[in-house]
C-alpha positions as CSV (number, residue, x, y, z in Angstrom):
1,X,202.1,-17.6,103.2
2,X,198.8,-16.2,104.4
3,X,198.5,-19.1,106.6
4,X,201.9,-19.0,107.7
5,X,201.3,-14.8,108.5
6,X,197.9,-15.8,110.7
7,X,199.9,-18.5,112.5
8,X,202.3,-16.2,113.5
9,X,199.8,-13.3,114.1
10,X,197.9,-15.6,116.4
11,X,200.7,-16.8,118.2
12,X,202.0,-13.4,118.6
13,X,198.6,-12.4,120.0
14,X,198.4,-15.2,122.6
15,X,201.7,-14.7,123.8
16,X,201.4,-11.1,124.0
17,X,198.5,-12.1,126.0
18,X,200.3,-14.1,128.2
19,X,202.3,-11.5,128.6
20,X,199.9,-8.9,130.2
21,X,198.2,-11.2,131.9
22,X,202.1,-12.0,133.9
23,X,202.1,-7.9,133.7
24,X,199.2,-7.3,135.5
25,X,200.1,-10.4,138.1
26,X,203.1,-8.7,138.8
27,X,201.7,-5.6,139.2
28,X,198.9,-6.7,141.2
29,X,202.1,-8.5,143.7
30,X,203.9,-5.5,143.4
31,X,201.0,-3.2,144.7
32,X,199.9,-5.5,147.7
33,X,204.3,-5.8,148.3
34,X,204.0,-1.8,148.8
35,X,201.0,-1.8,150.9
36,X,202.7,-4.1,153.0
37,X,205.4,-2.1,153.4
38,X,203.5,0.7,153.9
39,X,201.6,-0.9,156.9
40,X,204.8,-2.1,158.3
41,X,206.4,1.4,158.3
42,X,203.8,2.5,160.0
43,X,203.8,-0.2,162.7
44,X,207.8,0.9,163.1
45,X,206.8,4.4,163.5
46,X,204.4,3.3,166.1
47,X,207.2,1.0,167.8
48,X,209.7,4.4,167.6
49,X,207.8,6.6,169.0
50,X,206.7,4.2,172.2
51,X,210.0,3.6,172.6
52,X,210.8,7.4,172.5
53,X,208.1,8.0,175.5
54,X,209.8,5.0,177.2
55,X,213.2,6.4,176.7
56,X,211.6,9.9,178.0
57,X,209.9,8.0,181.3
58,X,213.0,6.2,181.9
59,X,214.8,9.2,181.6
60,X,213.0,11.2,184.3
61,X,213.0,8.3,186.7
62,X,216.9,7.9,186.9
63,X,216.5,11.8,187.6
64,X,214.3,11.0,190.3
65,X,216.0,8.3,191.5
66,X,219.3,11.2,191.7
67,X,217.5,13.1,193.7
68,X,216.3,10.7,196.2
69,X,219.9,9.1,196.3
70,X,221.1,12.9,197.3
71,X,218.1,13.3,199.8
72,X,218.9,9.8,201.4
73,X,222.5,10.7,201.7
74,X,221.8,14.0,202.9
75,X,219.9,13.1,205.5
76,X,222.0,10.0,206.4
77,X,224.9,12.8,207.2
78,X,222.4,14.7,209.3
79,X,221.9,11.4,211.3
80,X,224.9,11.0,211.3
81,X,225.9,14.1,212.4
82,X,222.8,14.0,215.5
83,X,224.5,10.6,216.7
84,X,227.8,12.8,217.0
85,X,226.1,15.4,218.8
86,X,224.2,13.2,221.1
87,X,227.5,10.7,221.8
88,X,229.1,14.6,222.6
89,X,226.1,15.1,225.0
90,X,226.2,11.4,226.3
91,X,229.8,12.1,227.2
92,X,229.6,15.4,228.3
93,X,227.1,14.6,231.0
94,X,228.9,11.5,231.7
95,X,232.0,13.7,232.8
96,X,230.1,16.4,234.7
97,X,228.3,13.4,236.9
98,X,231.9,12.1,237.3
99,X,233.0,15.6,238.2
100,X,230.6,15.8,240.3
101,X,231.2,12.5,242.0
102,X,228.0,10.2,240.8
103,X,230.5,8.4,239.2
104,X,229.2,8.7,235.5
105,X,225.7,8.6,233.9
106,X,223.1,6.5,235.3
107,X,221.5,3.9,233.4
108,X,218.6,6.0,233.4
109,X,220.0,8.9,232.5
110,X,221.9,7.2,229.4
111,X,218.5,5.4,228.7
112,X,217.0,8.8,228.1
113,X,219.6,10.4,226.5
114,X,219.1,6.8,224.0
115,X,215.5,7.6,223.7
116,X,215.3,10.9,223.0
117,X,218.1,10.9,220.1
118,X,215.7,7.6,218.6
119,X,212.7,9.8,218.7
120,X,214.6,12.2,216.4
């Protein structure tokens, strides 16, 4: 029986043993598993908030690129509205030199007209 009871208490020692020793493996796994994920959160948070200042920039550019699109089209009306004015002017003076009985503008005179509504 004595035998018998040191058997058993040896075999309970060893496998308790065992045991810890698979404890303390796991625990070891389980601590690098959190580091991991600890350095991986932190990469992400890294990642969001790039992507936030990305987000921002882009943000601020479309905003620029509204106000340039109302700029262009603004002044896109104002040429357009010069070529008006000067086509009035072209045909204005056209019908005083016909009035007048030079028959219309001149080349020359048209050509200036031209030039000075391009240096505009």
């Amino acid at each position: 029986a004595e035998r018998d009871s040191a058997s058993l208490q040896s075999s309970t020692s060893a496998a308790i043993s065992s045991l810890e020793k698979e404890r303390d493996a796991a625990l070891t796994e389980l601590e690098s598993a959190r580091l991991t994920a600890k350095a991986a959160n932190q990469e992400l948070a890294r990642h969001k908030s790039e992507l936030r200042i990305s987000n921002q920039r882009a943000c601020v550019a479309a905003e620029d690129a509204a106000l340039w699109r109302e700029r262009y089209e603004a002044a896109n009306t104002d040429v357009s509205q010069l070529r008006d004015a000067m086509n009035a002017q072209i045909a204005a003076y056209t019908e005083l030199n016909v009035r007048a009985g030079h028959g219309g503008a001149t080349p020359s005179s048209y050509d200036e007209l031209q030039r000075q509504f391009e240096s505009v």
